[in-house]
C-alpha positions in Angstrom: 55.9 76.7 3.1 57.3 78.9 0.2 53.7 81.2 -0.6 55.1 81.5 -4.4 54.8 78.1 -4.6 57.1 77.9 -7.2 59.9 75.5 -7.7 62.0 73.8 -10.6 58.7 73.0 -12.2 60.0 69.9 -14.5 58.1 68.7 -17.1 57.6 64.6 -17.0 60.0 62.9 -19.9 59.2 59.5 -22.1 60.6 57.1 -19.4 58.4 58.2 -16.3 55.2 56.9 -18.2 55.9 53.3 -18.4 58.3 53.6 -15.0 55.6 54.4 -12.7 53.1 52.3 -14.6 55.5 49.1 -14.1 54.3 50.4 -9.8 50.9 49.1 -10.6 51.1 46.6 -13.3 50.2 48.9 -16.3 51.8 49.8 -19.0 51.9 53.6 -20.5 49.0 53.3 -22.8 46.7 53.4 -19.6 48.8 56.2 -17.5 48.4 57.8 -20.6 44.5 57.3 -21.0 44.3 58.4 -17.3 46.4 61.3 -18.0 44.1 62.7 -21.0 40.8 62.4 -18.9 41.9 63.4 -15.2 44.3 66.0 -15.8 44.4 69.0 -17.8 47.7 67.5 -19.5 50.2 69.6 -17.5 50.9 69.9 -13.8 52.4 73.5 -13.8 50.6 76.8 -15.1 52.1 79.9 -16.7 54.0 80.6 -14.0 55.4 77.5 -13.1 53.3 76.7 -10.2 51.5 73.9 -9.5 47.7 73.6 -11.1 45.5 73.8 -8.1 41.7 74.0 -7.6 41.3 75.3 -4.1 38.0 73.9 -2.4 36.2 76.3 0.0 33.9 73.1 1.4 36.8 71.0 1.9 38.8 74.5 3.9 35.5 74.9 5.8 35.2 71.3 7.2 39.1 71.2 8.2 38.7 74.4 10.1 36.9 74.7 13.7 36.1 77.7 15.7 37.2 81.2 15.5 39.4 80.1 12.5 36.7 78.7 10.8 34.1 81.8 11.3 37.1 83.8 10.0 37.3 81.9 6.4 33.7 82.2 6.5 33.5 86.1 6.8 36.5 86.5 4.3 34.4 83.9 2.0 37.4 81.5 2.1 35.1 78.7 3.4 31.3 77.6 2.6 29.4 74.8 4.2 28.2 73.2 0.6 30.2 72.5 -2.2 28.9 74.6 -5.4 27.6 77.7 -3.1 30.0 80.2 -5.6 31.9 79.7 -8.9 35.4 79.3 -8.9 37.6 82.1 -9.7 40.2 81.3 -12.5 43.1 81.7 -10.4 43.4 79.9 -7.1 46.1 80.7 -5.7 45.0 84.3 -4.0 42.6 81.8 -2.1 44.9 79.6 -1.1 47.3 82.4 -0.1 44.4 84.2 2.2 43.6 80.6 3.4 47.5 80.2 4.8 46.9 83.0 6.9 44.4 81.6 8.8 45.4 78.2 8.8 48.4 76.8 6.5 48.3 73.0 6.8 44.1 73.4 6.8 44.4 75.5 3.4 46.8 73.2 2.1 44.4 70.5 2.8 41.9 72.1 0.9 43.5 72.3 -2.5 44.0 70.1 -5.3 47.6 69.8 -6.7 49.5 69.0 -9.8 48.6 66.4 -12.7 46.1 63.9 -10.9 44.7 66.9 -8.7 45.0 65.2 -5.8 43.6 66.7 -2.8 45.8 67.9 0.1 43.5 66.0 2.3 44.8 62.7 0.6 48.6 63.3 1.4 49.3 59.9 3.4 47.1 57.8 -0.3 49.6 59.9 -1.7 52.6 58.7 0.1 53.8 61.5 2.5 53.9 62.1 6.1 52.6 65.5 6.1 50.2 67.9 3.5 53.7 70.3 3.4 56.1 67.5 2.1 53.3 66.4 -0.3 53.1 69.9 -1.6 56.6 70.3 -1.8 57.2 67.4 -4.5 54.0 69.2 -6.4 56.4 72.2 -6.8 59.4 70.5 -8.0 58.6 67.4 -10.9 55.3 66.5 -12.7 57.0 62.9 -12.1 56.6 63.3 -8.6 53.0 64.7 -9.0 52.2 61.7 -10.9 53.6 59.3 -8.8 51.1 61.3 -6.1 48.4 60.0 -7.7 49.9 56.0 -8.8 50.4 56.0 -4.6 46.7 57.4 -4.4 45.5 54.4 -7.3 46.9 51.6 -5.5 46.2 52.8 -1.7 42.9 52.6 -3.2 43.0 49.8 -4.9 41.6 51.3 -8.0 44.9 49.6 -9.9 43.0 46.8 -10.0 40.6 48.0 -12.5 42.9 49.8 -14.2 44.6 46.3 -14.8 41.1 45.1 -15.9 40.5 47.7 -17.9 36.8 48.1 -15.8 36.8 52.0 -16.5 33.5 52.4 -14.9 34.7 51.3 -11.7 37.9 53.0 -12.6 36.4 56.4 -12.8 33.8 55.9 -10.0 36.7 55.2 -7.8 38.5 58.3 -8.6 35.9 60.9 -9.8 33.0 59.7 -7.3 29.6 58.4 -8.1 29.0 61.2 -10.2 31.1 60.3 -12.9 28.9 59.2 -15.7 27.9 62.6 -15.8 31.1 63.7 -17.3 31.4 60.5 -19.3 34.7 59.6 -17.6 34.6 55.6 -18.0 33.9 56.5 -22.3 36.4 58.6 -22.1 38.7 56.5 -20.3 38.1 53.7 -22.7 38.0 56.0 -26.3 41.5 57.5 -24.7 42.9 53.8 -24.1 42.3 52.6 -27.4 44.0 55.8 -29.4 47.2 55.4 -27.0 47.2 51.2 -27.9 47.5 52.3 -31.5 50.8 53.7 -30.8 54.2 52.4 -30.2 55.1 52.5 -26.8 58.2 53.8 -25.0 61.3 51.4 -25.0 61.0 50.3 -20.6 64.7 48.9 -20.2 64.4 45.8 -18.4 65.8 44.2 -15.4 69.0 42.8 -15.7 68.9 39.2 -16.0 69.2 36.7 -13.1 73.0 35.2 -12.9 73.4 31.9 -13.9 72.6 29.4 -11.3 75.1 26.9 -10.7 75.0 23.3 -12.1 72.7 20.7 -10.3 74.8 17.4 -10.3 72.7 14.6 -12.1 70.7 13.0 -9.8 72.1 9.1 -8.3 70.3 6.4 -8.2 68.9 5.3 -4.4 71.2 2.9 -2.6 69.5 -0.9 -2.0 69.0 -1.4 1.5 70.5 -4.4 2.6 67.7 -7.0 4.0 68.9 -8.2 7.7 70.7 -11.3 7.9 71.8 -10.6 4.5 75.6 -9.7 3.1 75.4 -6.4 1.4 75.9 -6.2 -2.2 79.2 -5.3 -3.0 79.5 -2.4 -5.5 80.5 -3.5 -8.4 83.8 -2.1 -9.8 84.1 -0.1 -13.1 85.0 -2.0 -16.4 88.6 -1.8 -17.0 89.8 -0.5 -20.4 90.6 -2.8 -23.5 94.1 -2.7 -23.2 94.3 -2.4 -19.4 92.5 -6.5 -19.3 94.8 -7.6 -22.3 98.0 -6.7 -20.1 96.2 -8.5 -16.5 95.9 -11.4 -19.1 99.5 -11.3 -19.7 101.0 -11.0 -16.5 99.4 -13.8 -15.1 99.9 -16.2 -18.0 104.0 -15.5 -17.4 103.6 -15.9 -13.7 103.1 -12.3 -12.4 101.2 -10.3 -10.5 100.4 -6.9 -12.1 102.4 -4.1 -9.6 
């Protein structure tokens, strides 16, 4: 893993809203109602990293061991959540935590727009924390789309759909989240983003025209037993076609 964690850092664009939204069966006014309450409205900070929130709790419970006692002394790791405030910046925890244990620090961080934790890397759609953190580096598309995996492996998309914010937020943010008025704020951000016109979503090309159905015939009359069958009976000849028949055989001759 590259320790700057830095990479091309690109900023999502109008399309990626409605694109990943189409994933889940919403449109952009509720990816961006999500994005105004769960994120801090960018995935990268000043130095075009990833926004991370590295958990000591979460290091301390993936560690074991000597390793563990070692976050402990270096106070890395804590037992409790909420034992110390958070520094501003991260990412010398995160670097400290590599050198005891990369893929446990890793783990123990959350990355990118939906500040998804390492811990969720397969919700999120990858095979290992590294690839996972990888993507966070390189597109705030594919930090988003981190977090539609993490929506629908939950099955929170349903609620999204239903617009049920409350279950929504609980979902995402943990019993808890009433306290920070998530499911209001949810709601108050879906209704300012309705109000506005949404991105033009090109739409799948149309289906190619099926071929023609030939009209349908009416069933054939089975034939009783012991009966002849009914002959078919032969088209109507034309007008002039019958006034020449009439002809022939009033002269004495057989039409050719």
């Amino acid at each position: 893993m590259t320790l700057p964690f830095k990479g091309a850092a690109k900023r999502l664009d109008d399309l990626d809203l409605p694109k990943l939204g189409a994933r889940i069966g919403v449109g952009e006014d509720e990816i961006h109602a999500f994005l105004d309450v769960e994120t801090l409205g960018h995935g990268f900070d000043a130095a075009g990293r990833p926004v991370i929130l590295f958990e000591p709790h979460v290091f301390y419970r993936n560690l074991s061991g000597a390793a563990r006692a070692k976050a402990v002394a270096a106070g890395l790791a804590y037992s409790k959540w909420g034992e110390k405030p958070y520094p501003k910046d991260s990412y010398p925890r995160l670097k400290a935590a590599c050198a005891i244990d990369e893929t446990a620090a890793l783990k123990s961080a959350s990355w990118g727009l939906g500040q998804v934790l390492g811990e969720n890397f397969k919700a999120a759609g990858y095979e290992t924390v590294q690839d996972m953190v990888a993507d966070m580096m390189v597109d705030e598309e594919l930090q988003l789309a981190a977090a539609v995996n993490f929506i629908k492996f939950h099955k929170l998309d349903i609620a999204l759909r239903k617009h049920d914010w409350a279950a929504f937020a609980k979902g995402y943010n943990g019993a808890a989240y009433r306290k920070n008025s998530y499911d209001t704020r949810l709601a108050d951000a879906y209704r300012k983003w309705s109000r506005i016109k949404d991105t033009p979503w090109p739409q799948a090309a149309p289906p190619a025209p099926s071929k023609p159905i030939p009209a349908p015939q009416p069933p054939k009359a089975e034939t009783p037993p012991g009966e002849a069958p009914t002959p078919t009976p032969v088209a109507k000849q034309g007008f002039w076609a019958a006034l020449l028949s009439l002809l022939l055989k009033l002269f004495g001759r057989k039409p050719s």
